[in-house]
ZAMI-652569 format. One record per residue (C-alpha): residue number from 1; residue in one letter; y, z, x. Coordinates in Angstrom, 3 decimals. Each point is the difference from the previous one (the first is absolute). Last residue first. Layout:
BEGIN
+-----+---+----------+----------+----------+
:   k : r :        y :        z :        x :
+-----+---+----------+----------+----------+
: NUM : A :        Y :        Z :        X :
...
+-----+---+----------+----------+----------+
END
This chain:
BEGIN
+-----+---+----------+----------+----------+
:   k : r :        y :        z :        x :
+-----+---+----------+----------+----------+
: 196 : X :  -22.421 :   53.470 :  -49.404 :
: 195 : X :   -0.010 :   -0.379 :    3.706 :
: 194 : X :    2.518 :    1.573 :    1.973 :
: 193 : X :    1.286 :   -0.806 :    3.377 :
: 192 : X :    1.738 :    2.816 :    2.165 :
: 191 : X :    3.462 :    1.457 :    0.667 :
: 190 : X :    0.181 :    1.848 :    3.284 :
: 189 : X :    0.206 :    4.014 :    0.490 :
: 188 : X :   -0.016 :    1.968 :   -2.775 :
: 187 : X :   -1.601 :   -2.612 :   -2.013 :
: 186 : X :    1.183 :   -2.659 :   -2.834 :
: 185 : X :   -2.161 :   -2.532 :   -1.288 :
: 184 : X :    1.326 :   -3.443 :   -0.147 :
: 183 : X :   -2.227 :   -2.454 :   -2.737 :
: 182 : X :   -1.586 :   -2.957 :    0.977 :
: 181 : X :    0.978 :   -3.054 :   -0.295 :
: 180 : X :   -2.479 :   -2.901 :    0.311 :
: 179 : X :   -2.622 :    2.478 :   -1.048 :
: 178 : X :   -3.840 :    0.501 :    1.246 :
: 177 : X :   -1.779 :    2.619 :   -1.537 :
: 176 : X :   -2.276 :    2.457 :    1.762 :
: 175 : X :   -3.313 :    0.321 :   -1.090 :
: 174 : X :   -0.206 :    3.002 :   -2.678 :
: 173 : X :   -0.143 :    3.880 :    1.007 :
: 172 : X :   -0.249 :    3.989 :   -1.818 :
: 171 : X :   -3.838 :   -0.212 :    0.178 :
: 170 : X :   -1.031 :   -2.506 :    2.230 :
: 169 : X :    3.057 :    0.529 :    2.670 :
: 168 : X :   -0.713 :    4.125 :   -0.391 :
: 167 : X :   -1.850 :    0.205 :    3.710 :
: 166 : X :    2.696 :   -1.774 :    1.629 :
: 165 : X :    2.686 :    2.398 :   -1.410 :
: 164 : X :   -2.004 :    2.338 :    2.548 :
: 163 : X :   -0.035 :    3.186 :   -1.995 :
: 162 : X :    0.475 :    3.273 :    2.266 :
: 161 : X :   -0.286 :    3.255 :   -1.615 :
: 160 : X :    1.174 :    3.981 :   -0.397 :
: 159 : X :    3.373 :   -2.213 :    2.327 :
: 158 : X :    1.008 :    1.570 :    2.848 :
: 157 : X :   -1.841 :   -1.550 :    2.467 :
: 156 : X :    0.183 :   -3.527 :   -1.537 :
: 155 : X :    4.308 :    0.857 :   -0.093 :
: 154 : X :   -0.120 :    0.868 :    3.952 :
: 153 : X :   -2.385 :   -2.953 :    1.299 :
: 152 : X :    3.014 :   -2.454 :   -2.456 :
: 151 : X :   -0.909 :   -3.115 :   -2.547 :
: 150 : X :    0.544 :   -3.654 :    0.579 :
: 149 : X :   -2.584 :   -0.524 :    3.101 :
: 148 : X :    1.222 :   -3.305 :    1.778 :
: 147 : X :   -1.805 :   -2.019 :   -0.677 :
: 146 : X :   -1.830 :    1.249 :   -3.029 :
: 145 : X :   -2.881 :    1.992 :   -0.814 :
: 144 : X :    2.293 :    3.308 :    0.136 :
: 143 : X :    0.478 :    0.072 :   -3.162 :
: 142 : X :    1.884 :    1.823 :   -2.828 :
: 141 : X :   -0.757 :    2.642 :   -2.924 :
: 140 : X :    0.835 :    3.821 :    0.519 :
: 139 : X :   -2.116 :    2.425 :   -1.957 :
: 138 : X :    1.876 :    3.079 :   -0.360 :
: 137 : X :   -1.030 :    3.256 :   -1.594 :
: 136 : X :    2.248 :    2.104 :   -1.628 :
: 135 : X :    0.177 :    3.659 :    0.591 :
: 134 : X :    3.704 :    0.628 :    0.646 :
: 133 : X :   -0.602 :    0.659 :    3.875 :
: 132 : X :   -1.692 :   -3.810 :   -0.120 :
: 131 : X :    3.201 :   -1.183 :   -1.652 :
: 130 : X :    1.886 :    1.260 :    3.173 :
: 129 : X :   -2.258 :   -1.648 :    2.487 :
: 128 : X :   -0.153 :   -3.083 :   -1.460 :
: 127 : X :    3.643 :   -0.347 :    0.257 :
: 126 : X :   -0.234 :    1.330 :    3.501 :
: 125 : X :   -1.977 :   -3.480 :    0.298 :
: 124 : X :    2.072 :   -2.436 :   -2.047 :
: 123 : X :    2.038 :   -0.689 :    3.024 :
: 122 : X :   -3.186 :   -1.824 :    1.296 :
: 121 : X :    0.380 :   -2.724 :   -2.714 :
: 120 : X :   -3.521 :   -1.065 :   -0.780 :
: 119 : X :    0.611 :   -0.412 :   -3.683 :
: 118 : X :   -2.009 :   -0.396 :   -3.928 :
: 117 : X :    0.649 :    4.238 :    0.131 :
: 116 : X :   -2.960 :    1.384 :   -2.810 :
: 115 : X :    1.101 :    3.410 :   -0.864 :
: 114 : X :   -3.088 :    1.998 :   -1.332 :
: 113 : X :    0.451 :    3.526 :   -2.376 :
: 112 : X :    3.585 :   -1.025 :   -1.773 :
: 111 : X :    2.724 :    2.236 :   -1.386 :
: 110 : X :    1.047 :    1.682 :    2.861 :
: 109 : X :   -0.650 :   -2.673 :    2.225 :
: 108 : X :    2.246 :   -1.959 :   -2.445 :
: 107 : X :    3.215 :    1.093 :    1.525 :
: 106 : X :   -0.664 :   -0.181 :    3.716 :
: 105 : X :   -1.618 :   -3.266 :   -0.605 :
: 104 : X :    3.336 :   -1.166 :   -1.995 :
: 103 : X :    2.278 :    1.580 :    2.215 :
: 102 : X :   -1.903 :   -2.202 :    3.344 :
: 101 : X :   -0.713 :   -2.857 :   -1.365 :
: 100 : X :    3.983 :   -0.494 :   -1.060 :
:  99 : X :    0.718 :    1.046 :    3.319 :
:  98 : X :   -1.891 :   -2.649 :    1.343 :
:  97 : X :    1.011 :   -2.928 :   -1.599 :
:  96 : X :    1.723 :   -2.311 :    2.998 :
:  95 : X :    1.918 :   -2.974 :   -1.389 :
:  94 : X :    1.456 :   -1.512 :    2.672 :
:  93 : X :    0.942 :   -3.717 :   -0.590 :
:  92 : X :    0.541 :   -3.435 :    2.411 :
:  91 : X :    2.242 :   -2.151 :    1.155 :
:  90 : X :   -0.184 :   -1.596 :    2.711 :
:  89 : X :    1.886 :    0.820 :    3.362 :
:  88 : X :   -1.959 :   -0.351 :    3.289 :
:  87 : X :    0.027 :    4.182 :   -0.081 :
:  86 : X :   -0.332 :    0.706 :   -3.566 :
:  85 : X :    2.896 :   -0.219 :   -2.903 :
:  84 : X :   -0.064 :    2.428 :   -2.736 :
:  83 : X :   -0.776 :    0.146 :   -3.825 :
:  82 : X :   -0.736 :    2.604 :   -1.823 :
:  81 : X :   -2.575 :    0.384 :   -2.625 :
:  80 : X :    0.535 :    1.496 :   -3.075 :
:  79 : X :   -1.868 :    2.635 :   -1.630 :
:  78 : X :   -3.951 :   -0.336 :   -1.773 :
:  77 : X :   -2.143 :    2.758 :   -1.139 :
:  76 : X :   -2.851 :   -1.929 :   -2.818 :
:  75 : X :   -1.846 :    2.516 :   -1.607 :
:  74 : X :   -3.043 :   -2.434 :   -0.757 :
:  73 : X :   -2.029 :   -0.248 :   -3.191 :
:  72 : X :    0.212 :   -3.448 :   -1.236 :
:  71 : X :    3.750 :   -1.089 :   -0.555 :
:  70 : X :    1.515 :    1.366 :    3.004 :
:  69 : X :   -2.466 :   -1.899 :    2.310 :
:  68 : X :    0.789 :   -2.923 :   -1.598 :
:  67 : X :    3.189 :    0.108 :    0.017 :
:  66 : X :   -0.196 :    0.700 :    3.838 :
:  65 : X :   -2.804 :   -3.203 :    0.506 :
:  64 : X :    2.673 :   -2.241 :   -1.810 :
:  63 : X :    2.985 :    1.273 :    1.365 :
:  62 : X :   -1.583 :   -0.664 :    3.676 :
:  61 : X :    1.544 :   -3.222 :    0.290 :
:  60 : X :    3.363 :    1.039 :   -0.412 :
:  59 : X :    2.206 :   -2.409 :   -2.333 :
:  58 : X :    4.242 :    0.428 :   -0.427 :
:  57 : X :   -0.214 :    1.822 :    3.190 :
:  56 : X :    2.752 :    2.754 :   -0.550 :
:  55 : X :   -2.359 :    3.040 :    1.330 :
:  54 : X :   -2.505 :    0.017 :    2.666 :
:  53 : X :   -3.082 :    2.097 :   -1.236 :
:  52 : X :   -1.537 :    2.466 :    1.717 :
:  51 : X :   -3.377 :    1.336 :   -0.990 :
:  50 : X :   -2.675 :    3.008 :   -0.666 :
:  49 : X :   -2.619 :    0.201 :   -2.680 :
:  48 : X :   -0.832 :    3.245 :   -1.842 :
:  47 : X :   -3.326 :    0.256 :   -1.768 :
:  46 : X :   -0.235 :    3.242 :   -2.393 :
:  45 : X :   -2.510 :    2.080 :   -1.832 :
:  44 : X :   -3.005 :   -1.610 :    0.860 :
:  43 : X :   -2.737 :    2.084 :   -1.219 :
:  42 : X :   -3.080 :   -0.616 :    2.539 :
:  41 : X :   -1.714 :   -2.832 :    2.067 :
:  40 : X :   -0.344 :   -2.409 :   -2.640 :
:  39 : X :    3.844 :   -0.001 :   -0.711 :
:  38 : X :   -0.020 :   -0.528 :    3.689 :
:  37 : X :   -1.543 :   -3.421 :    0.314 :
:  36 : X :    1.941 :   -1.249 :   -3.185 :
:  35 : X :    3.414 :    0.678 :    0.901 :
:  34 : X :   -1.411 :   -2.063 :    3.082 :
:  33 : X :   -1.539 :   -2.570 :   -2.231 :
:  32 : X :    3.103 :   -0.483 :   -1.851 :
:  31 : X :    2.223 :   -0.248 :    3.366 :
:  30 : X :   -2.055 :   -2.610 :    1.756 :
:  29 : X :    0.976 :    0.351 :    3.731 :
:  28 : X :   -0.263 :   -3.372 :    2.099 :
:  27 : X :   -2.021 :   -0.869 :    2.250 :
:  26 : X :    0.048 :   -0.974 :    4.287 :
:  25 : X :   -0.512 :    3.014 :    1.378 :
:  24 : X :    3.305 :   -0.019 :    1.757 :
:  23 : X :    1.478 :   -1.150 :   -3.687 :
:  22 : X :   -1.347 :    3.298 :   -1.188 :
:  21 : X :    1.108 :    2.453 :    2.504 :
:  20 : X :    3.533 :   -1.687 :   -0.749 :
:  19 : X :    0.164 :   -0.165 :   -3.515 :
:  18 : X :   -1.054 :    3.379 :    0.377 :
:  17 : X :    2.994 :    1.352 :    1.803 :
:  16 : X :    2.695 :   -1.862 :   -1.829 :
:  15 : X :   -1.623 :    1.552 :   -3.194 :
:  14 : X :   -0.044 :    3.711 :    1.492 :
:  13 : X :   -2.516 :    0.825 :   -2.976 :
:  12 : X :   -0.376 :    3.960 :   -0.743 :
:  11 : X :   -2.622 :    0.497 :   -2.433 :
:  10 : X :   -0.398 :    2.883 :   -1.833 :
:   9 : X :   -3.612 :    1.481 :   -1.196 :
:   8 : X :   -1.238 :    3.161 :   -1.968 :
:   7 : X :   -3.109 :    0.603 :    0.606 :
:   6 : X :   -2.355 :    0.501 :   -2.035 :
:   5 : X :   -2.998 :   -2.021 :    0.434 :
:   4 : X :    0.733 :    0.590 :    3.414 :
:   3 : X :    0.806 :   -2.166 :    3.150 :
:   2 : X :   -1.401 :   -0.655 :    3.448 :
:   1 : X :    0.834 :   -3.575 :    0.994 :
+-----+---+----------+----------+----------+
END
């Protein structure tokens, strides 16, 4: 990653979409040492982090790893997810948080040199684009090491640089950990397995 002393850095974590990269490569994320990896890498002046969370559930299994989050240097975004019924009719949520990305990137490109997009959502891409026109530069983090490929041809191209989460696991990564019941973490379009 190509970063200044002085830069001033924002990170933009689509948490559904990480969790995701990361499970497919087999680790999970390790928040502290993340914050960690970029305070190195510049001034830090924000770390947003992205999720739905279904309301009126008396426990959610990702409260822990959100209250965590919000206690130790993360701008935690979070709405409601909704629920809906798919095609052989379970249950499941929608919690899609890519408008939120998209004002807050918009905003802080004004405010920040290097935007760092943890995502390979390919409706990011004009995104990209616009924050680009502002001045920022934008590193977007995801992989295509996996099976399938969880990042977009269009949002690599656009992005100032490509970081293959793969390439991070020893720095911002521990083993994966095995839990009887894992947490639900909400995407845009399925509902997927967290590990805390």
């Amino acid at each position: 990653m190509s970063f200044y002393p002085t830069d001033r850095i924002a990170l933009f974590i689509d948490g559904a979409n990480l969790y995701s990269a990361a499970k497919a490569l087999n680790f999970d994320i390790d928040y502290r040492k993340l914050l960690d990896e970029f305070r190195k890498r510049g001034i830090l002046i924000r770390a947003y982090y992205y999720t739905a969370l279904v309301e009126g559930d008396d426990y959610s299994p990702i409260r822990p790893l959100v209250d965590w989050l919000d206690y130790n240097g993360f701008a935690l975004i979070t709405k409601t997810a909704k629920e809906y019924t798919d095609s052989q009719g379970r249950k499941r949520w929608r919690g899609d948080m890519d408008i939120e990305i998209a004002c807050d990137m918009m905003e802080m490109a004004e405010h920040a040199d290097h935007l760092v997009l943890f995502s390979g959502d390919g409706d990011f891409r004009r995104l990209l684009e616009a924050v680009q026109r502002k001045g920022a530069r934008v590193t977007v983090v995801s992989t295509v090491k996996s099976s399938p490929p969880m990042t977009s041809d269009e949002l690599r191209r656009q992005a100032d640089t490509f970081v293959d989460l793969a390439d991070l696991a020893t720095v911002v990564g521990r083993p994966r950990q095995a839990h009887s019941n894992p947490p639900k973490f909400l995407g845009a379009e399925d509902d997927y397995d967290e590990t805390v």
